[in-house]
C-alpha positions in Angstrom: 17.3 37.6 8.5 13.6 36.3 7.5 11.2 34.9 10.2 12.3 31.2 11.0 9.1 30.6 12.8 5.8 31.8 13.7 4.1 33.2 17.2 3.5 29.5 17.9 6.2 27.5 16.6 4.9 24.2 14.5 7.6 22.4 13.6 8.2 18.8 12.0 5.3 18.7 10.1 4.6 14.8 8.8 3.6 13.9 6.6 5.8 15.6 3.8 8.0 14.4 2.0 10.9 16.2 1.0 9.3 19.5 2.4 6.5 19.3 0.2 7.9 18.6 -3.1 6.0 15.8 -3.7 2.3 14.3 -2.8 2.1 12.3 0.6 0.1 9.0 -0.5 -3.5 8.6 0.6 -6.4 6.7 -1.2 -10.4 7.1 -0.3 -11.1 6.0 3.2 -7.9 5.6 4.3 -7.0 6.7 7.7 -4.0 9.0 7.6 -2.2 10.3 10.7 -0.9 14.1 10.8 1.6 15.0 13.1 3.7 18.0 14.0 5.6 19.6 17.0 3.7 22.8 18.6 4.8 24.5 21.9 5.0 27.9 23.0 7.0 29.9 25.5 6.5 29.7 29.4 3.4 27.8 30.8 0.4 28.8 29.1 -1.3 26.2 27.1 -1.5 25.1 23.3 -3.8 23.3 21.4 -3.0 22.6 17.3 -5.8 21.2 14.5 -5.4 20.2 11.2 -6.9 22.6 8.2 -7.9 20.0 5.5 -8.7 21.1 2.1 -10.6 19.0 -0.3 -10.4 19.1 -3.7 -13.2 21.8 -4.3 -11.5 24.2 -1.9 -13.7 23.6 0.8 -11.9 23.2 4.2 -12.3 21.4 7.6 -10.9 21.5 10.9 -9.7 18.3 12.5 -8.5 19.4 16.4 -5.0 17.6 17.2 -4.3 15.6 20.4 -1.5 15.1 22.3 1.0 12.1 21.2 1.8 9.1 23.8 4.6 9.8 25.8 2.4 12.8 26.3 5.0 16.1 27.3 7.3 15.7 24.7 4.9 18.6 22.4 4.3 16.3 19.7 0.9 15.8 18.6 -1.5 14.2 15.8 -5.1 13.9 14.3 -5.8 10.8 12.0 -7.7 12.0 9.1 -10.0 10.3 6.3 -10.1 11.5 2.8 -13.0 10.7 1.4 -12.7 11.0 -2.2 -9.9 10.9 -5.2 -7.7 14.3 -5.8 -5.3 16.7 -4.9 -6.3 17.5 -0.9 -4.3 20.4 1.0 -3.9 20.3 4.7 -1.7 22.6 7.0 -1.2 22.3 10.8 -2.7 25.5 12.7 -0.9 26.0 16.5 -2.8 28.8 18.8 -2.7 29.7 22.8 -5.7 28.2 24.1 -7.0 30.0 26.8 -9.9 27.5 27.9 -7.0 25.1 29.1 -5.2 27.6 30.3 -8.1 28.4 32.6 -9.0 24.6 33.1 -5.4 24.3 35.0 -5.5 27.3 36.8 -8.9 26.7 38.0 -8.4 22.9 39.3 -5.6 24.1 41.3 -6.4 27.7 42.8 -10.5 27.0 43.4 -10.5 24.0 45.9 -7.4 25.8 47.7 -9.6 28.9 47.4 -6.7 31.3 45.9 -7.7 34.1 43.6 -11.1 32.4 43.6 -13.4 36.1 42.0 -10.5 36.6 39.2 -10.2 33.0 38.2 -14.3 32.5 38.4 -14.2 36.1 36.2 -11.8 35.5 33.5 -13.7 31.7 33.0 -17.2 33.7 32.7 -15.5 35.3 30.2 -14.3 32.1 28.2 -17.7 30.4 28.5 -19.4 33.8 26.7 -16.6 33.8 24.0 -17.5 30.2 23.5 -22.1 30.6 23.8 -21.1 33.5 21.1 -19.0 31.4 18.7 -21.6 28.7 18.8 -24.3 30.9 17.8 -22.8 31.8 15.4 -21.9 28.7 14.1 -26.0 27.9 14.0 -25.0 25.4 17.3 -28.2 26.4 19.5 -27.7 23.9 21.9 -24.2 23.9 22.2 -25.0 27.8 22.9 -27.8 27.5 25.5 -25.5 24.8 27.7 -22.4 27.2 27.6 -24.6 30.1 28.9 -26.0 27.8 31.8 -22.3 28.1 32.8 -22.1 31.6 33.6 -24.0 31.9 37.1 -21.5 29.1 38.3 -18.7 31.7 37.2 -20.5 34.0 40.5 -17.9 33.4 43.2 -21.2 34.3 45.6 -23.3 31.4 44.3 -23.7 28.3 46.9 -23.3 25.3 44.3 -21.2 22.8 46.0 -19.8 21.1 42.7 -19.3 24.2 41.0 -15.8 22.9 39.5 -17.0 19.7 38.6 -20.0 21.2 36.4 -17.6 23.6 34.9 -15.0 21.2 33.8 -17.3 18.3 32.7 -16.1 16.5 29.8 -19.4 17.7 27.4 -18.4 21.2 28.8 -14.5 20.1 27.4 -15.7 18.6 24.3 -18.0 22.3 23.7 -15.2 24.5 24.6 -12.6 22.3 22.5 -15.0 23.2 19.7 -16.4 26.7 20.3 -13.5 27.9 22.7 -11.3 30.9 21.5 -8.2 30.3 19.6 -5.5 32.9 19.7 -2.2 33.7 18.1 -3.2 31.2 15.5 0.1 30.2 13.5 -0.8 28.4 10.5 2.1 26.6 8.6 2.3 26.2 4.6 -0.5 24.4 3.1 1.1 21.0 1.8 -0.2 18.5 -1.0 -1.9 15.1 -0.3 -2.8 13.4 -3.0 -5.6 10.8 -2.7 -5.7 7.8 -5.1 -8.7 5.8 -5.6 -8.5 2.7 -3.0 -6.9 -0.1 -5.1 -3.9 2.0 -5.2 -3.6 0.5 -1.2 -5.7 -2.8 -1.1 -5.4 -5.1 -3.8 -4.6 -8.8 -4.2 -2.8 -9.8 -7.6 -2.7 -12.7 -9.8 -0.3 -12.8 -13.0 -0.8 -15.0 -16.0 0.6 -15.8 -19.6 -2.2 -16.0 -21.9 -0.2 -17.8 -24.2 -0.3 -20.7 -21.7 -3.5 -21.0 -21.3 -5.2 -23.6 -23.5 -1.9 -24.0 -24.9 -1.1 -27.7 -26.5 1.4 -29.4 -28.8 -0.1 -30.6 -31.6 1.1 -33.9 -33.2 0.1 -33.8 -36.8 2.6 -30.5 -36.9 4.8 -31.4 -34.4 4.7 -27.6 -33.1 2.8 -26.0 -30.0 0.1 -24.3 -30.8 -0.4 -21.3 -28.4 -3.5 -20.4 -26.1 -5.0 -16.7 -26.1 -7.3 -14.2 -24.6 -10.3 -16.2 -25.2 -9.2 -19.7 -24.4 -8.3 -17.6 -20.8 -11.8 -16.6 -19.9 -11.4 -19.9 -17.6 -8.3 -18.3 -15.6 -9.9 -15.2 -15.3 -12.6 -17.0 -13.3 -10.2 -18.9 -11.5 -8.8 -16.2 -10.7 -12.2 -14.4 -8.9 -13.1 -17.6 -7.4 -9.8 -17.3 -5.3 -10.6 -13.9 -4.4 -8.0 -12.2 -6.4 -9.4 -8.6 -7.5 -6.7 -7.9 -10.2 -5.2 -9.9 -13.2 -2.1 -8.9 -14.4 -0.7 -9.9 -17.8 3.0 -9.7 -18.8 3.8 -8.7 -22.6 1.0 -9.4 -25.6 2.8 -7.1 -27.9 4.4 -9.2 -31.0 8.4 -10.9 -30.3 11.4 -10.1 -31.3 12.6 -13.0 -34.1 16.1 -12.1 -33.9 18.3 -13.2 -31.3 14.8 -15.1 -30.0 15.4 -17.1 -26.8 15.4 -20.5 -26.4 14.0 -23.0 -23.4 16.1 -22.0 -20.2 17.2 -18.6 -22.0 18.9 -20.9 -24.3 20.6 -18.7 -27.7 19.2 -21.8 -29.5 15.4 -21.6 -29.9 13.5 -24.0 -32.3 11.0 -23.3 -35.1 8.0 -23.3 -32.6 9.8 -21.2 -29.4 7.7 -18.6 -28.6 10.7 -16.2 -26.8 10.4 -13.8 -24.5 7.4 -11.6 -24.3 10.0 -9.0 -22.9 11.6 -8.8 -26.6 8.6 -6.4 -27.6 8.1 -5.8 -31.3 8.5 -7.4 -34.4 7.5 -6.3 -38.4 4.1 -7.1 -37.2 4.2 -4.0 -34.4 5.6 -2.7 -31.3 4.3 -1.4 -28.2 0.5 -0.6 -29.8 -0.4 -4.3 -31.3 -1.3 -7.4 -30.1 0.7 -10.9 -30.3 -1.5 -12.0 -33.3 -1.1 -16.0 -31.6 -3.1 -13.6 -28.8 -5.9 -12.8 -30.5 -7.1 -9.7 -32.2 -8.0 -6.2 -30.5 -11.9 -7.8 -30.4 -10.5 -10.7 -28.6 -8.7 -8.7 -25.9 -11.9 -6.2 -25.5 -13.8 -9.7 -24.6 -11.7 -10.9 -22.4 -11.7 -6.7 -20.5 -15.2 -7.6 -20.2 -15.4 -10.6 -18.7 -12.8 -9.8 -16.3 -14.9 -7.1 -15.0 -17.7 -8.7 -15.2 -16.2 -10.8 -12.6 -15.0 -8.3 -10.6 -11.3 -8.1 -11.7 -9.2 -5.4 -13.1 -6.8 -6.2 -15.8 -3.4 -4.8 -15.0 -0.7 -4.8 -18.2 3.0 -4.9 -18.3 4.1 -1.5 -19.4 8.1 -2.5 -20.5 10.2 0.0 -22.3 12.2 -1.9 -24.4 12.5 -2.8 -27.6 13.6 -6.4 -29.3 16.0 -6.1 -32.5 13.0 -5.9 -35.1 11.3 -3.6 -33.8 9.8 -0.8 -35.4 11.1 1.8 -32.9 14.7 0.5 -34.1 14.4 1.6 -37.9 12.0 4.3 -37.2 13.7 6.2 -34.5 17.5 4.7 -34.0 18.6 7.8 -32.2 16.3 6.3 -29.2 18.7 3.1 -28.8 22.7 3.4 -27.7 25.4 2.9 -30.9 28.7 1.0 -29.5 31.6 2.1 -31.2 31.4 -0.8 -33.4 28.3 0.4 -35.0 26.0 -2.3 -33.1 23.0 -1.2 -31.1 24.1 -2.2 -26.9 21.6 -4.9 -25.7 20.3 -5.1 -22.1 23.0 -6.7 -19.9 22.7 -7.4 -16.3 25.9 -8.9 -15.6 26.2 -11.7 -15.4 23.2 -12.4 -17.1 22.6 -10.8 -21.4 19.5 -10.1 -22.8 20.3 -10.4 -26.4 16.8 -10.0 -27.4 16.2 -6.8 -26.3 17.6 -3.1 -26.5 17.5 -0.7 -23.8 15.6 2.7 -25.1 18.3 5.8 -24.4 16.1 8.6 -23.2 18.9 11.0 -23.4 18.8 11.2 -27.2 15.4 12.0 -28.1 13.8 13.2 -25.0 10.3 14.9 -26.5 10.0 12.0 -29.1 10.1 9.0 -26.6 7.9 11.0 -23.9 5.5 11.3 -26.2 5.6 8.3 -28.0 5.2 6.6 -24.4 2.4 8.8 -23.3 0.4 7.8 -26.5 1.2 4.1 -25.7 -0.4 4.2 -22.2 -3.6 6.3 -23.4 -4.2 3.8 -26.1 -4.2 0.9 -23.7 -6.2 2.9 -21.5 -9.1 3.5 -24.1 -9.7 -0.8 -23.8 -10.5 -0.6 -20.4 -6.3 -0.7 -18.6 -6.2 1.4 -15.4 -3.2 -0.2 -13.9 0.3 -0.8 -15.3 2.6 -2.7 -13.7 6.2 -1.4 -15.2 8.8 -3.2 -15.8 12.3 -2.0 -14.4 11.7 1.2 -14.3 14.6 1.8 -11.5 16.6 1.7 -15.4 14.6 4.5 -16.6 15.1 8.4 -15.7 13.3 9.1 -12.6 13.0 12.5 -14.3 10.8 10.7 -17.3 8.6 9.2 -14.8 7.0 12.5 -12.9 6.2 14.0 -16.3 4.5 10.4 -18.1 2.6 9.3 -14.3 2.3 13.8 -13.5 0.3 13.8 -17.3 -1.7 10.5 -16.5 -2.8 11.3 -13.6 -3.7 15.2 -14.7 -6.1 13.3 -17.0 -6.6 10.1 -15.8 -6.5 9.8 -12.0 -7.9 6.8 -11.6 -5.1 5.2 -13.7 -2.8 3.3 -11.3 1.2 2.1 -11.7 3.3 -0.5 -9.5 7.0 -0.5 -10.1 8.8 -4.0 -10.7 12.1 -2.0 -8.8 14.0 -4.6 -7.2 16.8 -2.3 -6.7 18.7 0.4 -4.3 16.4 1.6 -1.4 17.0 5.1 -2.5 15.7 4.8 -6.1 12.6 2.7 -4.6 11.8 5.3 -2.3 11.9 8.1 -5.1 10.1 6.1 -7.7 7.0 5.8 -5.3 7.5 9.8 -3.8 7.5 10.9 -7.7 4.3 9.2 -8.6 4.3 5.4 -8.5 1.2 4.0 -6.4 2.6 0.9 -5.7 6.5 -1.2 -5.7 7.5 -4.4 -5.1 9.5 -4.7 -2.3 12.2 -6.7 -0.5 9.8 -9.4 0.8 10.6 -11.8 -1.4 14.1 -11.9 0.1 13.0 -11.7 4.3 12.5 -15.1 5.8 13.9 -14.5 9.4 11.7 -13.4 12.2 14.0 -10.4 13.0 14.4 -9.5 9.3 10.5 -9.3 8.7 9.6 -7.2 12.2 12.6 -4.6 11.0 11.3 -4.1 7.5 7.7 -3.6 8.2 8.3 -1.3 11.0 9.9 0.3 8.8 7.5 0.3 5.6 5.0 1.0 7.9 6.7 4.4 10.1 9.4 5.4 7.8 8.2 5.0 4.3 4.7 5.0 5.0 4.0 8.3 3.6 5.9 7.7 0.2 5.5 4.3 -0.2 3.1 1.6 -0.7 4.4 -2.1 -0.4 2.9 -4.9 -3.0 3.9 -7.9 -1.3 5.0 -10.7 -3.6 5.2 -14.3 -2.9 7.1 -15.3 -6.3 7.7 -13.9 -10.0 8.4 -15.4 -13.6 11.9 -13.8 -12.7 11.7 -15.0 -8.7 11.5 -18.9 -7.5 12.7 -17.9 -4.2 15.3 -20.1 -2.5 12.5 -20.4 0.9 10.0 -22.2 -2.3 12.6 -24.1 -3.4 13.2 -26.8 -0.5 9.9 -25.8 1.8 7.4 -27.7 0.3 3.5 -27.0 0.5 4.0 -26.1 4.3 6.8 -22.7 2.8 3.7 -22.0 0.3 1.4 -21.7 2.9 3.8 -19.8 5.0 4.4 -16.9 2.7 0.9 -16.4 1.3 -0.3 -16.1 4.8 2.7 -13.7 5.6 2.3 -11.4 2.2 -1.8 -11.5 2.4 -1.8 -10.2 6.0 1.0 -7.9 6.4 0.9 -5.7 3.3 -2.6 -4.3 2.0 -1.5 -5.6 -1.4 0.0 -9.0 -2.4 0.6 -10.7 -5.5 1.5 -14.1 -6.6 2.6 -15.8 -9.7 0.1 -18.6 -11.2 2.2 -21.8 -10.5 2.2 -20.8 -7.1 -0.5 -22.6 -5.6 0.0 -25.7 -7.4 3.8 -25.3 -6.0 6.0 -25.1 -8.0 9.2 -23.8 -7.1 11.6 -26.1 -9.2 15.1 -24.3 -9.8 16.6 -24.1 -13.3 20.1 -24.5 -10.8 20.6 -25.3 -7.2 21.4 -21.9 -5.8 19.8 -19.9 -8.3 16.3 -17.6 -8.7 15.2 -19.0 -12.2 12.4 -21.4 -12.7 13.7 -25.0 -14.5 11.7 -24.4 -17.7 11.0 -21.0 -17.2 7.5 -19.6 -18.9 9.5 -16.8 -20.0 11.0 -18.7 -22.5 8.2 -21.5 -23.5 4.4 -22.4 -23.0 3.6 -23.9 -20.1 -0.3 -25.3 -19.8 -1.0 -26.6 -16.2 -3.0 -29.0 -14.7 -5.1 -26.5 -12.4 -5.8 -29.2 -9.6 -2.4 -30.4 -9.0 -2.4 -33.7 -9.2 -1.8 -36.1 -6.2 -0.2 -33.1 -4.9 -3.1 -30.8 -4.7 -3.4 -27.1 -4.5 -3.3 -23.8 -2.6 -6.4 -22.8 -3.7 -8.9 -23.3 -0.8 -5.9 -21.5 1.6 -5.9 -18.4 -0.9 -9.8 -18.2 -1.2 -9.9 -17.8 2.9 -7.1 -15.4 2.9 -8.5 -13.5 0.4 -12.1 -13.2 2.2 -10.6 -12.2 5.8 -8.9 -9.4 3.6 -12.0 -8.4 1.9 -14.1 -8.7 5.2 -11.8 -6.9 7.8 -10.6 -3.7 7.0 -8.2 -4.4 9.5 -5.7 -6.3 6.7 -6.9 -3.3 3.9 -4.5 -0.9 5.7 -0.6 -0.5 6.4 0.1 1.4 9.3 -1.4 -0.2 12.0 0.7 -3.1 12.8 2.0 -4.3 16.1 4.1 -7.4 17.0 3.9 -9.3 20.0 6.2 -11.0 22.0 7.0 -14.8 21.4 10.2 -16.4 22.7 10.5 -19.1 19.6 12.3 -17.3 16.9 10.5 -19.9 14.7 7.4 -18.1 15.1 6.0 -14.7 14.5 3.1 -13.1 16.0 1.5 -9.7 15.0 -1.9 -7.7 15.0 -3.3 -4.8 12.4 -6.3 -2.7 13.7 -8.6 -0.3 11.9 -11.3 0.6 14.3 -13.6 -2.3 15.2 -11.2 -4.9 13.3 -8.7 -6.5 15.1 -6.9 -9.2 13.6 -4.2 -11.6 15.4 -1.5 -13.2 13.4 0.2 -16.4 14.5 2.7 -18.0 11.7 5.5 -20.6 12.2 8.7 -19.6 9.6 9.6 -23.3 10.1 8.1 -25.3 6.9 9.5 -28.6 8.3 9.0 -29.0 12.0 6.7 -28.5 14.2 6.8 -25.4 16.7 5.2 -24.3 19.8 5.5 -21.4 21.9 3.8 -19.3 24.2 2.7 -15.8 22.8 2.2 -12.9 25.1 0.0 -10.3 23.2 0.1 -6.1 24.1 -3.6 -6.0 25.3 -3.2 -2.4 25.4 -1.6 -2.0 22.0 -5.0 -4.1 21.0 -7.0 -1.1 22.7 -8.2 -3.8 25.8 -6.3 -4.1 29.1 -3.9 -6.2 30.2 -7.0 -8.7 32.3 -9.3 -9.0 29.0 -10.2 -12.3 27.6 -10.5 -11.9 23.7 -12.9 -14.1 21.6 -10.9 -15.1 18.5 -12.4 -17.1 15.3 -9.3 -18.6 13.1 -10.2 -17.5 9.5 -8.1 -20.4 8.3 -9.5 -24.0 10.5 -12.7 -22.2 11.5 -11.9 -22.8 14.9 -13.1 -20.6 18.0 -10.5 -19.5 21.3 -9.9 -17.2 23.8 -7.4 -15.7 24.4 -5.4 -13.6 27.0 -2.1 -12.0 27.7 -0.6 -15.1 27.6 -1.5 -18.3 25.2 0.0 -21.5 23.4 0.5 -22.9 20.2 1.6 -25.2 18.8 2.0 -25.1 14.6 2.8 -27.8 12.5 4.0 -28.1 8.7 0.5 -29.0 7.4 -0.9 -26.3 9.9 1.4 -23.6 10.0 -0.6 -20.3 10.6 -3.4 -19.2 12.4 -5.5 -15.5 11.3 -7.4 -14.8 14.1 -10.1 -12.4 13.8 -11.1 -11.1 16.9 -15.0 -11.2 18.0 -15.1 -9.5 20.8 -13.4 -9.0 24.3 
């Protein structure tokens, strides 16, 4: 039988997923926690780093501490990768004699046992440890260890003797330059680090067709907007702090079976149909809606979303409408019923007439590469995220080789997955290459539901998995929107902004709109799938969300806090009407106070985890709410009271 372990047994590595098939997600200054189980026989002691490996080959050692409840053998490191790539990093276990000697020598010294061979074998330690640091180039480190020595002589008079040996700076030396024995490396196992948006973004989907859109009397028709007439969203868009602009479908539409108003079958001269029915006589997947604008149009409008700061994300949906040319060039890619019809997209109980599901069993090589060339040409006018649509219906097979040959090219290039489905395919989606996924947000309004699922997005998927939370779709109006009025909007954006790193909204959002095409259902009434829909951008008597949005979106920018996942803690409130949790990233501390009531007013008492904070339980925190601009302090134990036009409060914590 082979060796099942090593002299020092590491064991339950994290993280790796699926025992290192498949990258753990990182991105650039990310804090990421490594943790394994390393113990030893009898009661000598252990001590266990981390070996990291950059992307050049050059390694580091990151030393391990003990996990709280300490004694249970488990310990971690929290590491930072600093740039994109493909990182290694193994866990190394060893016998470490300098705490060994540390215990033996705070109990047999003072009780004056064995007293020459403990003073002797530490002498011996402390020289190991002066000749390791010179030859690490560590002069000083050396010359302080060697000052050690004559209080090793068990003849020498120095009264604190243990205390000078065992100092902390001598630990923190000897932790450094101390021998390591019996070192039992495991396997070295992939990390892959993305650039940062691939964690921290804030989203904002459009329909240039919309924009500037208006019905024109003389032809009785709508006339539709474009990529120019949408310079004006795109700088709405930065104003409200969004750092990403994503655009469904510009490819030409499908004429036959076109969609009507309300996914009616009866669509009129001037209906537009769904930009999900891609391709037409005019082009497929590599053209532009001509009612768009021409390739020159799009570059501009590239441009001045960067030049504002924005990325511009593009739907990437495999599926083609009836006339497309994918159906006469290539019909072995689409499924023949027995009838000799193609099979169109079906979601029972819903039909998409208008579009044909692509069968990737039939032509494997010629669709790969077909969709491998799509994405590259995108890329070459300035797209470096894709936001895919359904690709739970896709082979997950397909996707590690199209996002493994992107990102062996392109690794900047980032993709979220529009995977409202199974838990299972989510979480294998995002462990075979997916940066991002929407999530089951959408769908948790109850205090218990929404402390369950980020604990566990945030401990059991963390390493696989990176939540986009998003407050509505084209193809969500959630039920919460429907009834909740402007005090549910508020609710949710503060909720998505603050517990996930990314977050995305719908435009129509912040002017609220949450009509429903039925009572009971998730469609929009006069859905902008289907038709144009210009806006009045201030909303009317009503108003907007925008002013809420901008301040969220600054305390993100400004706290890194909010710009990761893991570090999220709740705190106790009795209400079940109101939620209360914290996210930390070093200095940044940021309290999180919500009411999930959009139509009464709530109060409560909310006992915070000082500790959890890093404080104690007697400190007195300063706190600045990010949303009023108003200034507290706060202790273990505070009120509030929240009401439907004041629902939230992000506390950012100054000091304490």
């Amino acid at each position: 039988m082979g060796q099942v372990t090593g002299r020092i047994p590491v064991t339950k590595v994290e993280p790796v997923v699926e025992g290192g098939a498949y990258s753990p997600k990182a991105t650039e200054g990310e804090r990421i926690p490594i943790r394994a189980t390393v113990f030893r026989e009898g009661h000598d002691s252990v001590s266990a780093s981390v070996i990291l490996t950059d992307p050049d080959g050059t390694e580091q050692r990151i030393d391990m501490h003990p996990c709280e409840p300490v004694g249970f053998d488990r310990w971690e490191a929290w590491i930072r990768p600093d740039r994109m790539g493909a990182w290694k990093f193994r866990v190394e276990g060893w016998d470490d004699p300098w705490h060994t000697w540390e215990h033996h020598a705070e109990i047999k010294l003072p009780a004056g046992l064995d007293v020459e061979l403990v003073l002797g074998e530490g002498r011996l330690l402390y020289a190991e440890a002066a000749a390791a640091a010179k030859q690490a180039g560590d002069e000083q480190a050396a010359r302080r260890l060697e000052q050690l020595e004559p209080l090793c002589d068990p003849k020498s008079s120095v009264d604190n003797r243990l205390e000078q040996l065992l100092h902390k700076d001598v630990g923190r030396l000897m932790e450094r330059f101390g021998p390591r024995r019996l070192v039992t490396p495991t396997p070295d196992y992939p990390l892959f680090v993305d650039r940062r948006r691939a964690l921290f973004s804030a989203w904002y989907e459009f329909f240039p067709r919309s924009q500037g859109a208006h019905y024109d009397q003389a032809s009785k028709s709508w006339v539709s907007g474009g990529f120019d007439s949408s310079h004006e969203r795109l700088e709405a868009a930065a104003e409200m702090g969004f750092d990403v602009v994503y655009l469904p479908p510009i490819h030409p539409i499908g004429t036959q079976f076109r969609k009507g108003p309300n996914n009616t079958l009866t669509p009129g001269p001037g209906d537009p149909g769904s930009p999900w029915a891609i391709g037409n006589t005019e082009g497929g997947h590599d053209a532009l809606h001509p009612d768009l604008g021409d390739w020159d149009a799009f570059d501009r409008f590239v441009e001045k979303a960067n030049s504002l700061g924005l990325e511009v994300a593009l739907d990437f949906a495999l599926q083609a409408a009836p006339d497309h040319p994918w159906v006469t060039e290539h019909p072995k890619w689409f499924t023949e019923r027995i009838d000799g019809t193609i099979a169109y997209a079906e979601n029972p109980p819903k039909k998409y007439q208008d579009i044909y599901p692509i069968n990737f069993d039939r032509d494997r090589a010629g669709i790969y590469h077909e969709s491998l060339r799509v994405l590259k040409l995108w890329m070459s006018h300035g797209v470096r995220i894709f936001r895919v649509d359904n690709p739970h219906t896709k082979p997950v097979e397909f996707w590690a080789w199209l996002l493994g040959e992107v990102r062996r090219t392109d690794p900047d290039v980032l993709f979220l997955a529009e995977a409202f489905t199974k838990p299972e395919m989510m979480h294998l989606l995002g462990k075979v290459g997916y940066q991002q996924s929407y999530t089951y947000f959408t769908w948790r309004n109850e205090k218990w539901e929404l402390e369950e699922y980020l604990r566990e997005l945030t401990t059991e998927m963390d390493s696989f998995y990176r939540p986009n939370f998003w407050v509505n779709t084209p193809d969500i109006n959630p039920k919460f929107l429907q009834t909740s009025g402007p005090a549910g909007f508020t609710i949710r954006a503060v909720l998505a902004a603050t517990m996930s790193p990314s977050w995305g909204m719908y435009s129509g959002y912040e002017l609220f709109e949450g009509e429903p095409l039925r009572v009971g259902g998730e469609e929009y009434l006069d859905s902008e799938k289907y038709q144009y829909r210009p806006r009045d951008w201030s909303g009317g008597e009503r108003g907007n969300l925008n002013q809420l949005i901008r301040l969220l979106n600054r305390v993100r920018q400004e706290q890194p806090a909010l710009q990761q996942l893991r570090q999220i803690t709740f705190h106790h409130v009795p209400n079940s009407q109101i939620i209360a949790y914290s996210k930390t990233d070093g200095d940044s501390t940021v309290i999180v106070v919500c009411s999930l009531d959009p139509h009464n007013t709530q109060e409560s008492e909310v006992y915070l985890d000082l500790t959890a904070l890093g404080r104690t339980q007697a400190s007195v925190l300063e706190v600045h709410d990010a949303i009023t601009g108003q200034h507290f302090r706060w202790g273990p134990r505070n009120y509030v009271r929240l009401t439907p036009a004041n629902p939230a409060h992000v506390l950012v914590v100054r000091e304490g």
